[in-house]
N, C-alpha and C positions, 0 to 999 in steps of 0.2 A: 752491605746496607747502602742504600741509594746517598745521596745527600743529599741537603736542601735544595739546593740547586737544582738539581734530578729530577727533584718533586714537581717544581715549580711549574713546569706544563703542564703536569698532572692535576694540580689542583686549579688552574685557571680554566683547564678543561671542565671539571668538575661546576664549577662558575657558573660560566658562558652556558653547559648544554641545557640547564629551562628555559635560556630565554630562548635557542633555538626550537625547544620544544614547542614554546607560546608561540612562536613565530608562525611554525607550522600548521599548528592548529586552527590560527587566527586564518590563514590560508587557506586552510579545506574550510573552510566556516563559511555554512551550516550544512551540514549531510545528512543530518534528522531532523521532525519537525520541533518550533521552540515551542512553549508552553508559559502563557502568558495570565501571571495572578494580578485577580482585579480585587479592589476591597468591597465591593459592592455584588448586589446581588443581579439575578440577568435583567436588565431590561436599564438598569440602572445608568447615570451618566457614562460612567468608566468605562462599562461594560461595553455599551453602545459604539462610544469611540475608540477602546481598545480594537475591537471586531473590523471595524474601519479601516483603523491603522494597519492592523496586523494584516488585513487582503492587500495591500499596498505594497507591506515590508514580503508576502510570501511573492508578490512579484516580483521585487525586485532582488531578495534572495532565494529564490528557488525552492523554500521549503515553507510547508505551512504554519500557522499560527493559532495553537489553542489555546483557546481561552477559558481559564478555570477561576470561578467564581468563590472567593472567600470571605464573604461579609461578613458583620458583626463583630461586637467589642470594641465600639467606636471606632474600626478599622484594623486597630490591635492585629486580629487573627490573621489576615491577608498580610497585612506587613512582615509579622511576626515568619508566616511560612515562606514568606520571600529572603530573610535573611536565612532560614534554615535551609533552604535549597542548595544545591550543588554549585558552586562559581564555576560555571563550565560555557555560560553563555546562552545554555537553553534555556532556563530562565529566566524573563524578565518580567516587570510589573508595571503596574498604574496604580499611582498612592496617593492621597490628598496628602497635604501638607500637615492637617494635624495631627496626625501619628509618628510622624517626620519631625518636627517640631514642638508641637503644644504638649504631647499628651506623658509625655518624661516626665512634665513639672506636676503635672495633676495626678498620675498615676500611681501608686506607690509600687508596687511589684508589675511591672510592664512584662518583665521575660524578656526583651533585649534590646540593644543599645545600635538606635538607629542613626545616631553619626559612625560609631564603628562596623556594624551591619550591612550597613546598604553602600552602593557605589553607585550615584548619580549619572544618568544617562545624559538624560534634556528636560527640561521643562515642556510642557507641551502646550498647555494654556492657564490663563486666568480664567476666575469666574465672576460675575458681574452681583454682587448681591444688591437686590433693592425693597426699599422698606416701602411696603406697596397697605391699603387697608380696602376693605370691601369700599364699592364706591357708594352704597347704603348710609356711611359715615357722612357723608358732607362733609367732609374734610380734602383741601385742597392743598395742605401744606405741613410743615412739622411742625409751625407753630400752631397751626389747625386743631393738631393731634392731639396736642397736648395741651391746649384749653378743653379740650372736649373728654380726656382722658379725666382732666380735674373738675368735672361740672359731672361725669359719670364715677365718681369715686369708688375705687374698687370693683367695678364691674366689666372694667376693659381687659381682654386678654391678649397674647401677641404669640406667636410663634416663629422657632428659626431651628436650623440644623443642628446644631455645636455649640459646646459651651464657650468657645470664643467670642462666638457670635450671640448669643445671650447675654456676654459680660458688654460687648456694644450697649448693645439695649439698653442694660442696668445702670451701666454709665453715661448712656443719653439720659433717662429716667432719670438720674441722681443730679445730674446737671442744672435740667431745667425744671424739676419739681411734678416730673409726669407721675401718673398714677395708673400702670399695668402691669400685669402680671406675665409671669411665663405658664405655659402648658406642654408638654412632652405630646409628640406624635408619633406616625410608624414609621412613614414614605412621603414622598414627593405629593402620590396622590389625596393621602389624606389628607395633606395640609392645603393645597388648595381646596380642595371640600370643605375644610373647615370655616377656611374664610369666605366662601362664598356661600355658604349657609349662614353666617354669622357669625355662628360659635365660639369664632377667634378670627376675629376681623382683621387683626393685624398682622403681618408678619416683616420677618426680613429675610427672605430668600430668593435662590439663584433665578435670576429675570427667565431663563426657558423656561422653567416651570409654570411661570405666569403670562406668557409674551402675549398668547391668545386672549387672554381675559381682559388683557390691559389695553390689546388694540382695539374689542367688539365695549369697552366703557363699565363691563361688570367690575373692572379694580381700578383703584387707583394709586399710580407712581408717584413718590413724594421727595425721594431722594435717592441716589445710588451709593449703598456702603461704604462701598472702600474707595481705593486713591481714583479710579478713573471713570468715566461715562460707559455706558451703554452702548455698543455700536447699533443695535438695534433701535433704542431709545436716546438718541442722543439732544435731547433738549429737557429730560431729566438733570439737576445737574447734583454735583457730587453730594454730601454732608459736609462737605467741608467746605466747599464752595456758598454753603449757608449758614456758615459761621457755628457751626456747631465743633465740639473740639472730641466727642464720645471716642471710640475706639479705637484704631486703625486697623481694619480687616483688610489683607489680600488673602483669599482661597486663590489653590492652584492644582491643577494634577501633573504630578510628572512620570516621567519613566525612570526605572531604576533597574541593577541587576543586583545581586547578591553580593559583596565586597569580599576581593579576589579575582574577580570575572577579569580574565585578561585581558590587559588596554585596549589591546590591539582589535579586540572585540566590540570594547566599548566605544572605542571610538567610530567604528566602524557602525554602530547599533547607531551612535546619535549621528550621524554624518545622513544616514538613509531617513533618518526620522525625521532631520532637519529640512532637509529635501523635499520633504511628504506633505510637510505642514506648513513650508513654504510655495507646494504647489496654489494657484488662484483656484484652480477648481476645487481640489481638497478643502482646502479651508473655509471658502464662503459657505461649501455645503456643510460640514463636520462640525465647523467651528463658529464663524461669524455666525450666521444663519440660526445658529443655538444659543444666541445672546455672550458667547464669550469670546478668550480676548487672544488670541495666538501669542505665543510667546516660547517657541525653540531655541534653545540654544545651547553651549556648548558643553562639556561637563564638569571644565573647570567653573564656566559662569554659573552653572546650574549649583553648583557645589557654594560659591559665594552667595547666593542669592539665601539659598539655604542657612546657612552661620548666620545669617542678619535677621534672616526673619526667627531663627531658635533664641537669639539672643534678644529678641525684642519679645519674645513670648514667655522666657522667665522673668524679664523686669516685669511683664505684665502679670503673671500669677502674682507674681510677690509684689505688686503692689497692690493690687486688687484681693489678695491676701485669702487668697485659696487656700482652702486644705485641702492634702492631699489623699486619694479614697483611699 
């Protein structure tokens, strides 16, 4: 019988040989092509800039980048088949932030747990949301809005993406005594249609949707959501910068792989990505130029940034005192 002693190479061998195994892998990484889940359907933000991204990453990894389309269930679905994927590195994805964050507290049976699920790439960008109304309104401001909302009682309507971005709204509303309602839409393009027929004059969403309407005077810009300006629109100024206190919205999309996906992968995935989005040319075309806000970075920051915005999204259910479906 061996003795302990005896053993002891044997099982530090035993040890050591995955991580020479990851090692190795990480090193012939990639030798097929990866296969890239978006939450969205084709034509959609993510989609768009996933496709982007990915002819970028197939140059500069050698192997191409498909991109398979999983929208629907407020994102759910797409998340959901990115955690179920293989941690082998060929998968990666593009997630907004609220299936990532918001949609735990809201959710009751979600199907899986996306702090232990998913393993952080990079952040890629922000997006710009702005509370824009037909410019039919005669309204120039938010205080505008909302004298006008209360002189039309009940007949104002308003539309946005998410119900995060709905609770803004509610909690602007409840603030200053506004009087509108919400309406559900399908797409990007019905809801600009909506507002520029009327129908639903107001809304709060992501400025590329509206950039063109806003520059030829069909809409008009009153404030930008969340913490920061518009690069496109930058004499818009914040909601916060006009003393309103409503929500704090940051949207974001990031990259992610499946958790497991070996470091050396991972790091390697956001290192190329970070590159890409920090090119000038990349990004004024992809990025700025789309009304949003660059923001790569690494996958621990990416991971920090994450915890703060999950932990400010349950204090916000619960205090805004959702239930959950």
């Amino acid at each position: 019988m061996r003795s302990r002693r005896g053993l002891a190479p044997l099982f530090a061998a035993v040890l050591i040989w995955p991580l020479f195994a990851a090692a190795g892998a990480a090193q012939d990484y990639p030798s097929r092509p990866i296969r890239a889940i978006t939450t969205s359907s084709a034509g959609g933000l993510s989609d768009m800039f996933m496709r982007a991204l990915g002819e970028e990453l197939r140059l500069r990894l050698g192997q191409p980048v498909v991109v398979e389309n999983r929208p629907g269930g407020a994102m759910n679905v797409g998340t959901r088949a990115c955690i179920e994927a293989a941690p082998d590195g060929y998968t990666i994805c593009i997630i907004h932030n609220e299936p990532v964050t918001f949609n735990q507290f809201v959710y009751r049976n979600l199907g899986f747990d996306p702090d232990k699920g998913l393993q952080p790439v990079s952040n890629l960008f922000f997006l710009t949301q702005m509370l824009i109304v037909n410019s039919k309104l005669n309204v120039k401001t938010v205080d505008d809005l909302v004298a006008a909302s209360k002189a039309k009682a009940g007949t104002l309507s308003y539309l946005t993406a998410s119900p995060a971005l709905a609770l803004y709204m509610e909690s602007l509303k409840a603030e200053k005594g506004a009087d509108w309602v919400r309406v559900p839409f399908k797409g990007g393009g019905d809801a600009v249609n909506a507002v520029m027929n009327g129908s639903t004059p107001i809304a709060l969403i992501g400025v590329g949707n509206v950039s063109g309407q806003l520059t030829s005077g069909e809409m008009t810009a009153l404030a930008v959501g969340n913490e920061m300006r518009s690069p496109l629109f930058p004499g818009v100024p914040t909601i916060a910068e006009l003393g309103y206190k409503g929500t704090p919205s940051r949207d974001w999309y990031g990259l992610f792989a499946p958790a497991g996906t070996p470091q050396a992968i991972v790091e390697r995935l956001s290192a190329e990505t970070r590159r890409i989005v920090g090119d000038p040319a990349f990004r004024d075309k992809y990025i700025v130029s789309r009304g949003l806000v660059p923001a790569a970075d690494t996958p621990d920051e990416f991971a920090a940034l994450i915890r703060r915005d999950r932990a400010a999204a349950q204090q916000l259910v619960k205090d805004a005192r959702i239930e959950m479906r």
